[in-house]
C-alpha positions in Angstrom: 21.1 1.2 -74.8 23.0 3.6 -72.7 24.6 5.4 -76.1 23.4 6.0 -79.3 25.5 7.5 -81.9 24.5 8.9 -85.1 28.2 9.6 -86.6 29.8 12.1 -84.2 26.4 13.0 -82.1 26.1 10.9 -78.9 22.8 10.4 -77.3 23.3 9.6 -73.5 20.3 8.5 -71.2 20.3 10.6 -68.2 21.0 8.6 -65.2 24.3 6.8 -67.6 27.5 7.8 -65.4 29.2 10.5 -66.7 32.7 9.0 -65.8 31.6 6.1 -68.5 30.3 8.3 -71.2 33.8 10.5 -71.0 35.4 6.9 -71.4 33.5 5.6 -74.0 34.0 8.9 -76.1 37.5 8.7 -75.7 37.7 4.9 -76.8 35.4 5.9 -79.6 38.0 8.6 -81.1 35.7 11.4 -80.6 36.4 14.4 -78.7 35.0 17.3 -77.1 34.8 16.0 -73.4 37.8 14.2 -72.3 38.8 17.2 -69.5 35.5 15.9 -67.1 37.0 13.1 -66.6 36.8 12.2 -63.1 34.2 14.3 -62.3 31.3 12.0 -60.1 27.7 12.0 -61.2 25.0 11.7 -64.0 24.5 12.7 -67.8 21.9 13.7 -67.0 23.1 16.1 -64.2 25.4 17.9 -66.6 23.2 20.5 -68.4 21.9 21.1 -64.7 24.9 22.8 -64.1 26.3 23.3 -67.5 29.6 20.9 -65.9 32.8 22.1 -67.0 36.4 21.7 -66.6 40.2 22.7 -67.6 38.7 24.6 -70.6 35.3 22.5 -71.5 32.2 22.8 -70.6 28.6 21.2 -71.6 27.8 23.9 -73.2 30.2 23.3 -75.8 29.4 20.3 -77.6 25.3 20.0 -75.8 23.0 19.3 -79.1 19.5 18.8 -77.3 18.2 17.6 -73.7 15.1 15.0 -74.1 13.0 16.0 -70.4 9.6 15.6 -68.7 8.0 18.5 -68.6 5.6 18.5 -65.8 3.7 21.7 -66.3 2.9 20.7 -69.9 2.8 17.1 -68.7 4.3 15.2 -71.5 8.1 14.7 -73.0 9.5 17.9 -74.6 12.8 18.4 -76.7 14.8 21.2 -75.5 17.8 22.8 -78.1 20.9 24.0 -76.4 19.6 27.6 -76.7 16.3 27.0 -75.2 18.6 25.5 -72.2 19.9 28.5 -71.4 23.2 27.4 -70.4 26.1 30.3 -68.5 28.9 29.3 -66.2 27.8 26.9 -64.2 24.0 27.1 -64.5 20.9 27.0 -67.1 17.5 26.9 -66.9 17.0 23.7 -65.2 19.3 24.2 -61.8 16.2 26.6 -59.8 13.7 24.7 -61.0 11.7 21.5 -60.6 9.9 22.1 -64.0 11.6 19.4 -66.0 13.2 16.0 -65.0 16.2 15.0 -68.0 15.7 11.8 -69.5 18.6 11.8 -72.1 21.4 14.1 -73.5 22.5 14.9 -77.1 26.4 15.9 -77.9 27.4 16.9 -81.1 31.5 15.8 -80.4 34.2 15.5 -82.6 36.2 12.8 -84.9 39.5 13.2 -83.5 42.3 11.0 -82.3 43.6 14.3 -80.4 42.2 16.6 -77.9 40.9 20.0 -78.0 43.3 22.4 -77.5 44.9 22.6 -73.7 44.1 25.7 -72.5 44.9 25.2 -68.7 48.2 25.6 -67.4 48.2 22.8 -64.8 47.1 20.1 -67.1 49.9 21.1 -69.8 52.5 21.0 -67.9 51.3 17.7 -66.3 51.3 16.7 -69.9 54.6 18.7 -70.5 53.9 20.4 -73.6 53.0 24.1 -74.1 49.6 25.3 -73.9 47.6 25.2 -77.2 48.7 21.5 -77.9 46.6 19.3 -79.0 47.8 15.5 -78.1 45.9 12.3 -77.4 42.7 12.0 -76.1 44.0 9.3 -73.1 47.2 11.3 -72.4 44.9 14.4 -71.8 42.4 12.4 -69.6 45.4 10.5 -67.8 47.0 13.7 -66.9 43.9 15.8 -65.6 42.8 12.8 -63.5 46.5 13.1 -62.1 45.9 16.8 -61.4 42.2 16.0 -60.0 44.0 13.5 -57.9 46.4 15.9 -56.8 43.5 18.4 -55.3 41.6 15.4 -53.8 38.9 15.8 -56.6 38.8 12.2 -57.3 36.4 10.0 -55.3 38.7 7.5 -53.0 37.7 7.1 -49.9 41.2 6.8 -48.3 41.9 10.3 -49.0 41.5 12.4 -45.9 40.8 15.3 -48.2 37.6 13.4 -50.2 35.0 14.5 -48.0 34.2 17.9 -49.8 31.6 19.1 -52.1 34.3 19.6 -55.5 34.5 23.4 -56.2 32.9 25.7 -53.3 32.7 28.9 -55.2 32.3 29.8 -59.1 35.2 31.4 -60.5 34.3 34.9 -60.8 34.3 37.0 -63.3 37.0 39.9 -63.4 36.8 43.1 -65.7 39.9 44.2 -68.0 41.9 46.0 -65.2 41.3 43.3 -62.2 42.3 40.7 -65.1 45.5 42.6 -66.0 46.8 43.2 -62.3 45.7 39.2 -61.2 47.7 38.5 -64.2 50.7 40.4 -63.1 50.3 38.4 -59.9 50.5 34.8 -61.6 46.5 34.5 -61.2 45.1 31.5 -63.4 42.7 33.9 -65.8 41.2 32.8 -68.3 38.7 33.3 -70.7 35.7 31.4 -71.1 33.4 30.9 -74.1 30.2 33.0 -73.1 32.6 36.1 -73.2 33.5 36.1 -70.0 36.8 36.5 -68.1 37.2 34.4 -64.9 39.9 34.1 -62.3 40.6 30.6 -60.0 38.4 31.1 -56.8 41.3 28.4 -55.1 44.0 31.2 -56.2 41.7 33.8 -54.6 41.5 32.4 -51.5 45.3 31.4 -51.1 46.1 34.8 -52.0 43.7 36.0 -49.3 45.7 34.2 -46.4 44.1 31.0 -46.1 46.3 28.1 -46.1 46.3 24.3 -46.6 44.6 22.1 -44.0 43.3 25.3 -41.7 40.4 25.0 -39.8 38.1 27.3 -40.5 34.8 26.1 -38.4 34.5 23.6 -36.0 33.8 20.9 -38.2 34.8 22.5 -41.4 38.5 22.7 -42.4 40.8 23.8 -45.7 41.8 20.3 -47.9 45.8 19.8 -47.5 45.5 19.9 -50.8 43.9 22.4 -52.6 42.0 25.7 -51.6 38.6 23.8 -51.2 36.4 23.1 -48.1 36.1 19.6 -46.3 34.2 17.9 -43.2 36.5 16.8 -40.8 34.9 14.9 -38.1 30.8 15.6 -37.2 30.6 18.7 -40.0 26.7 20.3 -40.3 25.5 22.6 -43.0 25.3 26.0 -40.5 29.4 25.3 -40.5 29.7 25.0 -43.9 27.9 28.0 -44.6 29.6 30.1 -42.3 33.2 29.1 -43.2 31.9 29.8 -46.8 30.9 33.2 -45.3 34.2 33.6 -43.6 36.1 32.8 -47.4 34.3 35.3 -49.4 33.9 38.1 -46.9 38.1 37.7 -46.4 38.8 37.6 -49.9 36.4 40.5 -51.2 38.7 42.4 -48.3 41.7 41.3 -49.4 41.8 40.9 -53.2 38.8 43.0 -54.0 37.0 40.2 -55.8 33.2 38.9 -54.6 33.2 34.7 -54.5 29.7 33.6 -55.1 28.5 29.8 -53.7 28.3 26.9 -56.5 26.7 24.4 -54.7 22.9 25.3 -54.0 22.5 25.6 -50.7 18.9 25.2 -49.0 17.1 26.5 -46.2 18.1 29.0 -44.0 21.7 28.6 -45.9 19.9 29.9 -48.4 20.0 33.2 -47.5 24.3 33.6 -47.6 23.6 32.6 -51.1 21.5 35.6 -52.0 23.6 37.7 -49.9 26.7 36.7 -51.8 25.1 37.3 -55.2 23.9 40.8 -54.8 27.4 41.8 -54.6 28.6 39.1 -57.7 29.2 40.9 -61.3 28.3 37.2 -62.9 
């Protein structure tokens, strides 16, 4: 069986499709992930990267991961702490230690959402933010704003051939949060503590505007302020438009991006460049 439930915890097999889990929780009445809707892969891949959007994340309803441990060489239960779990990352994503078999969530009896803490998705849902409404109205409208970016796999969209989210959203101290607020900057607060601005904001603040190429290969989406191929792209362009974006914005706006997509080889080393100037 691809779900087991035990009242309101949900175990998950790994390689189930997320999309179909976020579904069958919000048919089920319970709540506690109906903002990933839409987003492409596994289960299984979510504690990886501690998946998150418009104010949820993995880490917020994650009970247990069930893995393969292949130093110890047998099945091991990991708790949500021994995860390890921050924006965007755990224990798991630089390591090749464990392979997930299935996913615990502990969600929520609930014919309405959690609160809506980002501003695009309440006012595609028109209410203020804070509102709780239905679980399908919430996951109807943030498909509509994934949509709207080109964060929603259809291949006729000229915009679909990009890698979701190029660059964590950084973290800010008080006085960079209070003067990007000033400036209309989506900040928000996240639940390890942290304050984080949009990266997209960032980089349309820094000049950068829809649908410009930035590398031969490698241009802006029409859409939003995310990277896509357009025509014969390679990973050496990717990289260096990603170098282009961060290096312009830390000049402009004062903030460091850092990568969110692993990148490999000798890609790597923009990666580790980036982070030795990240605060995250």
């Amino acid at each position: 069986m691809a779900f087991e439930r035990d009242g309101e915890t949900v175990t998950v097999q790994a390689g189930h499709a997320l999309q179909d889990f976020v579904s069958h929780a919000i048919d089920s009445g319970l709540a506690g992930v109906e903002t990933l809707i839409g987003i492409p892969g596994t289960v299984g891949a979510t504690p990886v990267q501690n998946v998150g959007a418009y104010g949820q994340e993995v880490a917020d309803t994650l009970v247990r991961v069930t893995a393969w441990d292949w130093v110890a060489g047998s099945e091991v239960t990991l708790s949500a702490a021994d995860c390890q779990l921050g924006h965007r990352t755990s224990i798991f994503k630089h390591s090749t230690r464990w392979t997930l078999l299935a996913v615990t969530f502990r969600l929520r009896s609930s014919k309405l959402s959690s609160p809506i803490a980002y501003g695009v998705v309440a006012k595609a849902l028109d209410v203020p933010k804070g509102t709780c409404v239905p679980l399908a109205e919430v996951a109807s409208a943030v498909l509509a704003v994934r949509r709207g970016k080109g964060m929603v796999l259809d291949p006729s969209d000229i915009d679909n051939r990009n890698v979701g989210s190029v660059f964590l959203s950084p973290v800010v101290d008080d006085t960079q949060a209070a003067r990007l607020r000033a400036e209309q900057a989506p900040v928000n607060d996240f639940t390890d503590g942290s304050t984080r601005v949009s990266a997209s904001w960032l980089i349309g603040a820094a000049g950068f505007t829809l649908g410009q190429p930035i590398v031969p290969g490698i241009r802006m989406s029409t859409k939003h302020f995310t990277l896509v191929a357009d025509g014969h792209a390679t990973a050496a362009a990717f990289v260096e438009a990603t170098r282009i974006i961060a290096d312009t914005v830390r000049q402009t706006t004062g903030v460091q991006l850092t990568p969110e997509p692993d990148l490999f080889g000798d890609e790597a080393d923009l990666t580790s460049r980036l982070r030795q100037h990240s605060p995250a």
